[in-house]
C-alpha positions as CSV (number, residue, x, y, z in Angstrom):
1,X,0.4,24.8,18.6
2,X,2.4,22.1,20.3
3,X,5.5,20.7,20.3
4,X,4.8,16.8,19.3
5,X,8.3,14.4,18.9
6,X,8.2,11.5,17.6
7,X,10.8,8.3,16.7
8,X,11.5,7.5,12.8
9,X,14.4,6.1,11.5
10,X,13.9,8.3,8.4
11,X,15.9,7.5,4.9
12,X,17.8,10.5,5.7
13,X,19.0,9.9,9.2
14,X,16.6,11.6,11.1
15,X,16.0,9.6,14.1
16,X,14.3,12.2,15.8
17,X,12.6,15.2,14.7
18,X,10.7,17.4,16.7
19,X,7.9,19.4,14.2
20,X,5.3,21.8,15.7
21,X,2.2,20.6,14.5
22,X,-1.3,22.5,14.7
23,X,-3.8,20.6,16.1
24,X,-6.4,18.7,13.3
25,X,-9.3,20.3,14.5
26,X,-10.6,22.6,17.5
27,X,-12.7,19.1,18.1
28,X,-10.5,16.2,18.0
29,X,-13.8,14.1,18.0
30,X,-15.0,15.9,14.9
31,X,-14.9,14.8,11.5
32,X,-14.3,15.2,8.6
33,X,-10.7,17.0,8.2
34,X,-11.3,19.9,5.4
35,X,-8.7,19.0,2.5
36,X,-8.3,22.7,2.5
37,X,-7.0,23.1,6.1
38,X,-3.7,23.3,7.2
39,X,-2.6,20.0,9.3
40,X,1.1,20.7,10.4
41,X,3.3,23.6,10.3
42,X,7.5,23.0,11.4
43,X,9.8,26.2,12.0
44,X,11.3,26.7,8.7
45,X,14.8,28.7,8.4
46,X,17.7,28.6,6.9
47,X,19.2,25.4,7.8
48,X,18.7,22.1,6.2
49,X,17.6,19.9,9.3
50,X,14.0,21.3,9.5
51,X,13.1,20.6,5.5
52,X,14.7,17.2,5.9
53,X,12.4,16.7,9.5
54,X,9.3,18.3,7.7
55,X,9.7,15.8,5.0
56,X,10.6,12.7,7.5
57,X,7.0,13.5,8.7
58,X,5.4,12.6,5.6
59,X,7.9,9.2,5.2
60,X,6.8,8.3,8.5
61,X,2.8,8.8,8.0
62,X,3.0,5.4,5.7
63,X,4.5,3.3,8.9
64,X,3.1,4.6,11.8
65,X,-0.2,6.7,12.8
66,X,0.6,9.0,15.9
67,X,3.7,11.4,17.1
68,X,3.8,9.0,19.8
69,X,4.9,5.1,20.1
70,X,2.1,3.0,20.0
71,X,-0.1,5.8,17.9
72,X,-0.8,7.6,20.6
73,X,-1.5,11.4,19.2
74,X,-3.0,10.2,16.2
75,X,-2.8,12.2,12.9
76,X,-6.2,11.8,12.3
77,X,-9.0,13.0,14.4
78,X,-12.1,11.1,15.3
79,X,-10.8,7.4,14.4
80,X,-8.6,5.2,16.2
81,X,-5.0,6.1,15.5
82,X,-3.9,1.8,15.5
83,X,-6.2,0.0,13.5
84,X,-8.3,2.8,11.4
85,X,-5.8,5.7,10.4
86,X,-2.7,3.6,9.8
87,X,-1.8,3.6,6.3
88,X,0.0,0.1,5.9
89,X,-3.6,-1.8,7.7
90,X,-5.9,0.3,6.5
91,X,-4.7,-0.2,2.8
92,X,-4.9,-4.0,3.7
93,X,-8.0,-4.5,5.1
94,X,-9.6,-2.7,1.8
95,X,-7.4,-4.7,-0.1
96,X,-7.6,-7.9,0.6
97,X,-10.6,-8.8,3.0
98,X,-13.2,-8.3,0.4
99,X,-11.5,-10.7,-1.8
100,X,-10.9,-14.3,-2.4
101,X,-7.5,-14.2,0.1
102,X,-8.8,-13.1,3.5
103,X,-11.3,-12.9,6.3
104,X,-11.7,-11.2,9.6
105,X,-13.1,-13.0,11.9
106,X,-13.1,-9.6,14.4
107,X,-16.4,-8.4,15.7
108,X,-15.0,-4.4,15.7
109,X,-18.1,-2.6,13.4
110,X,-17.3,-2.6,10.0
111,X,-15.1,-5.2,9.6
112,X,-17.3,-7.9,8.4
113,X,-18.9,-5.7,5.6
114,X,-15.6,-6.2,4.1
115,X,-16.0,-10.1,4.6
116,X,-19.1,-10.0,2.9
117,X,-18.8,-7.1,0.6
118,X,-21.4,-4.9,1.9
119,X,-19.8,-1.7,3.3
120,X,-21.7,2.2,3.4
121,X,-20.4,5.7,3.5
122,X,-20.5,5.5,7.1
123,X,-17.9,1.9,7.5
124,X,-15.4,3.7,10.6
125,X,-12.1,1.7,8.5
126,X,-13.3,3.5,4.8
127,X,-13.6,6.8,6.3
128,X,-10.0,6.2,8.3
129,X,-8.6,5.1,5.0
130,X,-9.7,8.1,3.1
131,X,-8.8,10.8,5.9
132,X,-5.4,9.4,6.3
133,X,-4.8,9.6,2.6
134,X,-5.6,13.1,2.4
135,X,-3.7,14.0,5.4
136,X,-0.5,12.8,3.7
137,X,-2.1,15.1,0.5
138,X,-2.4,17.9,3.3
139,X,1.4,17.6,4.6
140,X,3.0,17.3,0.9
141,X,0.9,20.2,0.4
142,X,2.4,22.3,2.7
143,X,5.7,21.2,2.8
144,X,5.5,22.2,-1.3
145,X,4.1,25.5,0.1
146,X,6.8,25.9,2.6
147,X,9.4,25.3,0.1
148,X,9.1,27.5,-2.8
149,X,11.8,29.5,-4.6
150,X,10.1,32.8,-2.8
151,X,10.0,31.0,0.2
152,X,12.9,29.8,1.0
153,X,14.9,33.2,-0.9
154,X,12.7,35.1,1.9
155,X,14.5,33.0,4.4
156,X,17.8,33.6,3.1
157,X,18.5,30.0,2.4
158,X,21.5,29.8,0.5
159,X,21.6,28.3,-2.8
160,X,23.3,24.9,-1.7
161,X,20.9,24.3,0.7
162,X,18.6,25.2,-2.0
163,X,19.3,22.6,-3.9
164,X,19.6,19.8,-1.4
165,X,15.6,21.1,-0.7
166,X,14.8,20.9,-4.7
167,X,15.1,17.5,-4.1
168,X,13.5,16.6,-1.4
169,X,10.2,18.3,-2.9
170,X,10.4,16.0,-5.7
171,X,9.9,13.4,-2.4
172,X,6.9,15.6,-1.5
173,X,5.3,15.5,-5.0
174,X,5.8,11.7,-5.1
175,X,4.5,10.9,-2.0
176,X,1.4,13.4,-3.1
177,X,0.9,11.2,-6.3
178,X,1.2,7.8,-4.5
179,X,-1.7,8.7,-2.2
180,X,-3.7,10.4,-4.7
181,X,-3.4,7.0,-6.7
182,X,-4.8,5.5,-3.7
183,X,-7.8,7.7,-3.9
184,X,-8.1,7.3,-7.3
185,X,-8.0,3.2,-7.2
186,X,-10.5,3.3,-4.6
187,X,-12.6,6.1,-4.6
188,X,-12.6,7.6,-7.9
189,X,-13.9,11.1,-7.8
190,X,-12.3,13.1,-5.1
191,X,-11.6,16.2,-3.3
192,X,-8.7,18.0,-5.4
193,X,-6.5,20.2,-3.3
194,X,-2.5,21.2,-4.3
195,X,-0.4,23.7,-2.7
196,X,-1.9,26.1,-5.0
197,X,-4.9,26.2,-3.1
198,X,-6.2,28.4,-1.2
199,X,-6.2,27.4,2.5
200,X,-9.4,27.3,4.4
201,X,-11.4,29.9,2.0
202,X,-13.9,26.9,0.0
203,X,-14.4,23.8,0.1
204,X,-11.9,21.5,-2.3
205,X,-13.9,20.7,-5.7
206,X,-14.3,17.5,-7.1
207,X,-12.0,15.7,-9.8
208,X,-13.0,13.5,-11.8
209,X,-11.6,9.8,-11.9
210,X,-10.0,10.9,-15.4
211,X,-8.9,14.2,-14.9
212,X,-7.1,12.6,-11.8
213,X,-5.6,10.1,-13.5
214,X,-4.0,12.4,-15.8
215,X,-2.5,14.8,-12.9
216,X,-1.3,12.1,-11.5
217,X,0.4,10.9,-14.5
218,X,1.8,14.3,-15.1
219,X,3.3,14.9,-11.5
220,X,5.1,11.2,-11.6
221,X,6.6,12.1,-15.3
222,X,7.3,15.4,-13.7
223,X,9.0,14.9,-10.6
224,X,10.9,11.4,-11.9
225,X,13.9,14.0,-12.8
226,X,14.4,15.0,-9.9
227,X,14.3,11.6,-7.6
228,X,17.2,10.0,-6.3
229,X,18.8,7.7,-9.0
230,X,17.6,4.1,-8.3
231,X,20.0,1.6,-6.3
232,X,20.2,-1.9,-6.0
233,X,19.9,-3.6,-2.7
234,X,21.0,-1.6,1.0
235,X,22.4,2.1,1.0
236,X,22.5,3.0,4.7
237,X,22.3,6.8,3.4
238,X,19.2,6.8,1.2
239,X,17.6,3.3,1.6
240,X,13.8,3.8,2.4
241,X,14.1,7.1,-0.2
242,X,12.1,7.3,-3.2
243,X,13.7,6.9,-6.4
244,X,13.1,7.2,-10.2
245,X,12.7,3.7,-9.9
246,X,9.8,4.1,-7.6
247,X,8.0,6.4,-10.0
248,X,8.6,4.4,-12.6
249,X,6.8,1.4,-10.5
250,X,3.7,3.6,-9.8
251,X,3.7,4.7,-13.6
252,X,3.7,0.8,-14.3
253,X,1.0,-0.1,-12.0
254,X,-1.1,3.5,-12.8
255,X,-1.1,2.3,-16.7
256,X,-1.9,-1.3,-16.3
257,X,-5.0,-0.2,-14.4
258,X,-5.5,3.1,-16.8
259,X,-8.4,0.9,-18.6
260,X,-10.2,0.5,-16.1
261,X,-10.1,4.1,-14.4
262,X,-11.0,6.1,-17.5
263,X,-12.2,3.9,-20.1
264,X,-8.9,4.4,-22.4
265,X,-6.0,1.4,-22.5
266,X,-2.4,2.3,-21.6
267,X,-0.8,-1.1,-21.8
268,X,2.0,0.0,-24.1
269,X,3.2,2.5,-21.5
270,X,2.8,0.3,-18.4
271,X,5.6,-1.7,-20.4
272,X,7.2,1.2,-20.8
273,X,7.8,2.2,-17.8
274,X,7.7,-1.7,-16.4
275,X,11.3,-2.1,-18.7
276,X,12.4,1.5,-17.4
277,X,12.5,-0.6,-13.4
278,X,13.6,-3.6,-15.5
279,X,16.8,-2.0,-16.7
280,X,17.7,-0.6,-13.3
281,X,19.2,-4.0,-12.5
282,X,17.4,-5.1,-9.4
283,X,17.0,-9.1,-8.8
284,X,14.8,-11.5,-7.6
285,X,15.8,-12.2,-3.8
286,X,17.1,-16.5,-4.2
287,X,14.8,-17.5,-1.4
288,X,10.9,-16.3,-1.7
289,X,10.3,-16.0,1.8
290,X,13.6,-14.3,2.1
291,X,11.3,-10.9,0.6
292,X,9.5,-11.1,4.1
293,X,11.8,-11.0,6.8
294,X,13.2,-8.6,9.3
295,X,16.1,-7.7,7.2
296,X,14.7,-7.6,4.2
297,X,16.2,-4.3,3.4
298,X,18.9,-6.1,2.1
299,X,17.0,-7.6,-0.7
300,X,17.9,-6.7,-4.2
301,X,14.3,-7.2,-5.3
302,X,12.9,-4.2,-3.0
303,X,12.6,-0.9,-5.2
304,X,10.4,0.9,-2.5
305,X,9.7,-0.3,1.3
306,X,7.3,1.1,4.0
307,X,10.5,1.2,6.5
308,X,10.2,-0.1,10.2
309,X,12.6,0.1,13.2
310,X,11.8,-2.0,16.2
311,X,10.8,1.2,18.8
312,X,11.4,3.7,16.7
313,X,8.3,2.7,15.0
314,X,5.8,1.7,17.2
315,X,2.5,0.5,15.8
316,X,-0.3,-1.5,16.2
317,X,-1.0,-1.0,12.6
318,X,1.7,-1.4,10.1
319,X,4.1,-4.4,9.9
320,X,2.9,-5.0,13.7
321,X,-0.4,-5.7,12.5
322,X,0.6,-8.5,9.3
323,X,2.7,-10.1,11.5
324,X,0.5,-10.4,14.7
325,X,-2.8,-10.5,13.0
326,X,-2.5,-13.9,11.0
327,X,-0.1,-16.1,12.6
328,X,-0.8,-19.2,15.0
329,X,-0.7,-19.1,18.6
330,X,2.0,-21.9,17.8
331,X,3.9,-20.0,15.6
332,X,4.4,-16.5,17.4
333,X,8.2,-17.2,18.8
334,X,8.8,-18.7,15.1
335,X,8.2,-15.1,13.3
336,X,9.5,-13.5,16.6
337,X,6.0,-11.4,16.6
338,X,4.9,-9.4,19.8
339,X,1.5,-11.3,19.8
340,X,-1.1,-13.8,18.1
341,X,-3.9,-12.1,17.7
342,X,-5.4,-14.7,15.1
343,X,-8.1,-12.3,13.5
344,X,-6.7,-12.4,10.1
345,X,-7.2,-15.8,8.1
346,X,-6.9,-16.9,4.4
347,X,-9.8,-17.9,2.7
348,X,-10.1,-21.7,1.0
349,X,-10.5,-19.9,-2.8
350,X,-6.6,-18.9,-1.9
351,X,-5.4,-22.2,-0.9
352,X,-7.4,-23.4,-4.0
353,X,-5.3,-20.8,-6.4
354,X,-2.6,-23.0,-5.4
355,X,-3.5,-26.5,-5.7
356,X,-5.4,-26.0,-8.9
357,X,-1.5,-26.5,-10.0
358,X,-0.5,-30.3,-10.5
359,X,2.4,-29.8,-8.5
360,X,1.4,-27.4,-6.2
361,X,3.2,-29.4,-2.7
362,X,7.0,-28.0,-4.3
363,X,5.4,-24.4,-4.5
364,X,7.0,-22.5,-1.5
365,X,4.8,-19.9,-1.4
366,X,2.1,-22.2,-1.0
367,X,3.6,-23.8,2.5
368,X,3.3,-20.1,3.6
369,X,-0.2,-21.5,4.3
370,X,-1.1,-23.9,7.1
371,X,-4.3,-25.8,7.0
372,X,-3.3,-28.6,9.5
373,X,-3.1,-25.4,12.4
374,X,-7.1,-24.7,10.9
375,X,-9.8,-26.8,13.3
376,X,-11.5,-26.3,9.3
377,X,-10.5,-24.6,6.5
378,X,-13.8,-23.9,5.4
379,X,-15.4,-20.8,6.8
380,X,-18.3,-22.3,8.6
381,X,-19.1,-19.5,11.2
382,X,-17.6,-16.2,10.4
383,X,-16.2,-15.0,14.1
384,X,-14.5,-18.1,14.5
385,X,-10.6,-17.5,14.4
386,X,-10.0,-21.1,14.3
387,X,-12.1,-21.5,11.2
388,X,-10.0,-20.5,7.8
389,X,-6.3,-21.3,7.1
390,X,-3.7,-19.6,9.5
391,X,-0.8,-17.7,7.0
392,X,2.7,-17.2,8.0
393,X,4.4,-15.0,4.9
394,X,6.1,-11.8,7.2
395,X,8.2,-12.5,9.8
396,X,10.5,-10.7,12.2
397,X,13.1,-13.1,11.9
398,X,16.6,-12.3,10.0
399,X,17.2,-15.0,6.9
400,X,20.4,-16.4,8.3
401,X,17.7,-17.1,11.3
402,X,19.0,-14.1,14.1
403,X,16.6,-12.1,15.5
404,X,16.6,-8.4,15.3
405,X,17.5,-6.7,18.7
406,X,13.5,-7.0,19.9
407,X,10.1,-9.1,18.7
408,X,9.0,-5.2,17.6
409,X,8.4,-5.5,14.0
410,X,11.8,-4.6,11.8
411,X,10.1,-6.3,9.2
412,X,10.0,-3.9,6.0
413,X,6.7,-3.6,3.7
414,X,7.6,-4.3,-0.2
415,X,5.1,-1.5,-1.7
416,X,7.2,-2.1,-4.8
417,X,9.3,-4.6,-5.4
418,X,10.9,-6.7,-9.0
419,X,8.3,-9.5,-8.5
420,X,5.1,-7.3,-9.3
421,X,7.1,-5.5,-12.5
422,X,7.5,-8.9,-14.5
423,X,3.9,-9.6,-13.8
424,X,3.0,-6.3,-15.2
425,X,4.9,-6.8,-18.1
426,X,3.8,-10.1,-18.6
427,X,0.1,-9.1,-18.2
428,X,0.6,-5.8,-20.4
429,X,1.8,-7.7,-23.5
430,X,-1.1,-10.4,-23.2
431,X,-3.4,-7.4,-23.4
432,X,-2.0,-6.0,-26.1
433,X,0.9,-3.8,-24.9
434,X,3.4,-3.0,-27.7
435,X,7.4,-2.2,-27.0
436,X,7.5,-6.4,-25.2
437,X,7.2,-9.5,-26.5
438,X,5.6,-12.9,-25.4
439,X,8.7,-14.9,-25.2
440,X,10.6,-12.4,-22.4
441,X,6.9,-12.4,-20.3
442,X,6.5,-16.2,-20.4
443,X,10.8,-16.0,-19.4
444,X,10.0,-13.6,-16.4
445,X,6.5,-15.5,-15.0
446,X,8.9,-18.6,-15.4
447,X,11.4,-17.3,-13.3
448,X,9.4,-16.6,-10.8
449,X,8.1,-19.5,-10.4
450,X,11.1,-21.3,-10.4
451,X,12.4,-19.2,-7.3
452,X,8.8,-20.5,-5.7
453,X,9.4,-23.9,-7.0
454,X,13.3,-23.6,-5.1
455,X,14.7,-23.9,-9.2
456,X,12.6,-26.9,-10.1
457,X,12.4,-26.6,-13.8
458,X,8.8,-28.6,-13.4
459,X,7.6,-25.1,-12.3
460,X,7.9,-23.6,-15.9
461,X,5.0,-23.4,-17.6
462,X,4.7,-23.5,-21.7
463,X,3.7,-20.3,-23.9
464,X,0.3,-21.8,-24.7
465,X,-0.2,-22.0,-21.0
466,X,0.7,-18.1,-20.3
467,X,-3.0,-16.8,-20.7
468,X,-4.7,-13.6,-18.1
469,X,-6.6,-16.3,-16.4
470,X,-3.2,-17.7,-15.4
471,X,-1.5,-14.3,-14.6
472,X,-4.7,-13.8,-12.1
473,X,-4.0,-17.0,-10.8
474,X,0.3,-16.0,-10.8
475,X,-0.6,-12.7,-9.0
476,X,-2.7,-14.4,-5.9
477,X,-0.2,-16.9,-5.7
478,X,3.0,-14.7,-5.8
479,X,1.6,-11.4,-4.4
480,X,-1.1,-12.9,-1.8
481,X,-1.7,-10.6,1.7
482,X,0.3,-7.7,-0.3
483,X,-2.2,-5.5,-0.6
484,X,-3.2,-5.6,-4.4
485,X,-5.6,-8.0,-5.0
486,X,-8.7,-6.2,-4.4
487,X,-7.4,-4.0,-7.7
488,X,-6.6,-6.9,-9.7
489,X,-10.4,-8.6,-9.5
490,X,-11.6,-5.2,-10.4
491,X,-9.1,-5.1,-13.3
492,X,-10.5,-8.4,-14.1
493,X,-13.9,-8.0,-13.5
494,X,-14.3,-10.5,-11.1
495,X,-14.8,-8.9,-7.8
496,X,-18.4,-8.1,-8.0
497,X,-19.2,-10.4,-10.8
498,X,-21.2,-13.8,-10.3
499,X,-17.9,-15.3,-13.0
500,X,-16.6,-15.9,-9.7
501,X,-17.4,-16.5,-6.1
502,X,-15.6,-17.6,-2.3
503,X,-17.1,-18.2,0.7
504,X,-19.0,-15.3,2.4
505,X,-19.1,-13.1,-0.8
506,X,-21.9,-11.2,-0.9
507,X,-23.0,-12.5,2.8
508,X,-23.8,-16.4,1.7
509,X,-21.9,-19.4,2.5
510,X,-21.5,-20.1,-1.1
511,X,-21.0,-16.8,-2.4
512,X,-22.7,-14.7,-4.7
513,X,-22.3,-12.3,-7.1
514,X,-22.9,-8.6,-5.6
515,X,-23.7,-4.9,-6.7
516,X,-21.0,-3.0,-9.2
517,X,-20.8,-0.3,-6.6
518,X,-18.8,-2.3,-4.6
519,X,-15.7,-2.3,-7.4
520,X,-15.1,1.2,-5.5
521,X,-15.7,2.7,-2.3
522,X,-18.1,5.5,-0.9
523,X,-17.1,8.7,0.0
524,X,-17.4,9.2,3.7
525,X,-20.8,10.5,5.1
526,X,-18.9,12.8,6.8
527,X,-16.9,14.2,4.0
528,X,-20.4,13.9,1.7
529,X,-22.2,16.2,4.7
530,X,-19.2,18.8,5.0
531,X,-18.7,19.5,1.4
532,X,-21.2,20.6,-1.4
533,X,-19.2,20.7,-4.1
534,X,-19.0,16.7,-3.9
535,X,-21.3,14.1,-5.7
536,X,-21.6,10.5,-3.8
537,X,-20.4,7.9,-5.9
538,X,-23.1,5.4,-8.2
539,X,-25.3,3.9,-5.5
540,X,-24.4,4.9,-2.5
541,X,-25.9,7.4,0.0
């Protein structure tokens, strides 16, 4: 083993935390990681600094990649640390580039099968995705393992410190459940490894997308107890921590999508647990853009952030990457971003989600975009950055308009935030949710668009108007380059179908429809190869 430190401005303080971590494998250029094996081990003993340091590790494998600033010592053997095992880009590039919102116009291998929809089991960014989801399985894993009653009695922890620990495994089980929904949303039928395994003795068997579903459902409703209350807006002491709140989110966005994962509706409890966040008090932030800058952990609409810290969070994924990747060369001092890479461009079906409204020029959200920086907003050739429409939604700039003591990203990442909850409920009760009512979802999707339309009332919309078409079209146009819209086509049956097309799906200029397979992705080769208990999913090799 070796000593590794690395920088995160943890939730709890922890600024700097050294952990002794076992190397991945013997073979750093080998793949696949076993689900089974043990990926980090810190000196446990009595004291309470370690447990919170051992759990800062798993916090910090949703921001940055490596034990070292710019991902260097990556997590995850055999892909690069930067743009493959980073959580926060690889979640967006399988969310958002095989949809209507976004194209790559980078040449790196596998990127343009997400342009076009036409990825394998062997795409270099699927296989990053799905090992650095099951390294943040592996950590929880042994953290939970590390921190059991007989454990930590064997230690002679004493019973305060005991209890501060109770809690933070409740973290652990959360942050277990949010990347096995992950896996679950876009793999299906997984590997299955808990701390209850046994380490390194077979090779993890496969769960079924409905079996998961329902263990992940049980360890939210489970470990909700035990979660920090929720708060509203800044708490220097736990801001960044998960909270019932958080649970509840997942629990709302887990149900909404239940239908679709194992055949059975669950709209009545994604309203449930939608008016659980709802009561909590949290508020939209005035401004929308407000959501998106670099102190954004201020907000009173953030329930959940991926936290960043200037250089004590060094990335060329994360926050780095959204704000580099898809602003103008002309804009770069505006955001305050360390670079313009101009890879990352919206797609023309996006700009259309907006002007498809009559009075789509007051819609704020919509000047986010920038089609007079775009030499065409059409996507005529594919590797040409300047073709597409340039998008400006993060920046690294405070809202008073300050700048944050570097151009390294302090921008936080909303994974949950107010905004998303009134579109679940809205969309819950249109398909058929009980426990809401029409009236409060047409109330919430009107508020929201006021706040876009800076309190126009000509934003509202009328209750014959509030239809699922129109939430599909609310969600691009509120939550666009978040991350979810790849799940809501699916949900919709529109990513794959020919009942709707964009430029480049499918590989034509036009668009096309394209095989079901692609509503999920494949299991990597590797993983396929390394493990017999595992069946590829429908059509894939």
């Amino acid at each position: 083993m070796k000593s590794l430190k690395y920088k995160f401005m943890t939730v709890m303080a922890v600024a700097l935390s050294t952990l002794a971590i076992t190397s991945c494998t013997d073979d750093l250029n080998t793949l696949p990681i076993d689900p089974n094996e043990v990926v980090g081990e810190t000196v446990y003993g009595k004291e309470i600094g370690a447990y919170k340091s051992g759990l800062a590790k798993i916090y910090a494998g949703l921001a940055i990649s490596g034990n070292k600033g710019g991902d260097d010592e990556s997590d995850v053997a055999g892909v690069d640390g930067g743009s493959q095992a980073s959580f926060l880009r690889g979640l967006w590039n399988l969310q958002e580039l095989p949809t209507d919102e976004a194209h790559c116009c980078w040449g790196d291998i596998g990127i343009n099968d997400f342009n076009t929809l036409a990825w394998n089991s062997t795409n270099v960014f699927v296989k990053g995705m799905y090992y650095r989801l099951y390294y943040q399985i592996n950590l929880s894993n042994e953290y939970l393992r590390e921190t059991s009653e007989d454990k930590l009695s064997s230690r002679g922890v004493e019973e305060s410190v005991k209890s501060e620990i109770r809690v933070l495994r409740e973290d652990a089980r959360f942050m277990r459940a949010l990347a096995y929904y992950y896996l679950l949303d876009m793999f299906r039928n997984v590997p299955y490894v808990t701390e209850e395994s046994v380490v390194g003795k077979e090779s993890a068997p496969q769960i079924m997308a409905k079996n998961l579903f329902a263990y992940i459902e049980k360890e939210l409703i489970e470990c909700q107890n035990g979660l920090l209350d929720p708060f509203v807006g800044y708490n220097s002491k736990n801001y960044g921590r998960v909270t019932k709140a958080a649970a509840w989110s997942l629990l709302s966005r887990l149900y909404l999508n239940a239908e679709v994962y194992t055949g059975e509706k669950k709209y009545t409890e994604s309203l449930t647990y939608s008016k659980q966040v709802l009561s909590v008090g949290y508020e939209l932030e005035p401004k929308y853009a407000d959501i998106f800058k670099a102190d954004n952990g201020k907000s009173r609409e953030m329930i959940f952030p991926i936290r960043y810290e200037g250089a004590d969070t060094q990335t060329w994924g994360g926050m780095t990457f959204l704000l580099c990747s898809t602003v103008p060369s002309a804009m770069q001092a505006d955001i305050n971003a360390q670079g313009a890479w101009q890879g990352n461009r919206a797609r023309v079906s996006l700009q259309e989600t907006f002007t498809k409204q009559s009075n789509n020029s007051k819609d704020i959200r919509y000047n986010m975009l920038y089609p007079a920086l775009a030499d065409n907003i059409n996507i005529v050739d594919p590797s040409n950055y300047k073709n597409g429409i340039p998008v400006v939604k993060f920046s690294n700039v405070n809202k008073d308009g300050s700048l944050p003591a570097s151009n390294i990203a302090y921008t936080d990442f909303p994974l949950f935030r107010l905004g998303e909850i009134y579109l679940n409920y809205a969309e819950a009760v249109l398909r058929g949710g009980t426990g809401g009512s029409e009236a409060t979802a047409l109330t919430y999707i009107n508020d929201l668009r006021k706040r876009a339309y800076g309190n126009d009332v000509s934003a509202e919309i009328s209750q014959s108007n509030l239809t699922l078409d129109f939430i599909l079209d609310e969600r691009g146009r509120e939550l666009f380059y978040e991350a979810q819209r790849r799940t809501d086509l699916v949900r919709f049956d529109k990513l794959t179908t020919g009942t709707y097309t964009w430029q480049w799906k499918g590989g034509t200029y036009t668009g096309r429809s394209v095989d079901k397979k692609f509503n999920i992705y494949p299991i990597p080769a590797d993983d396929m190869g390394a493990n017999p208990n595992l069946t590829q999913n429908e059509g894939y090799n």
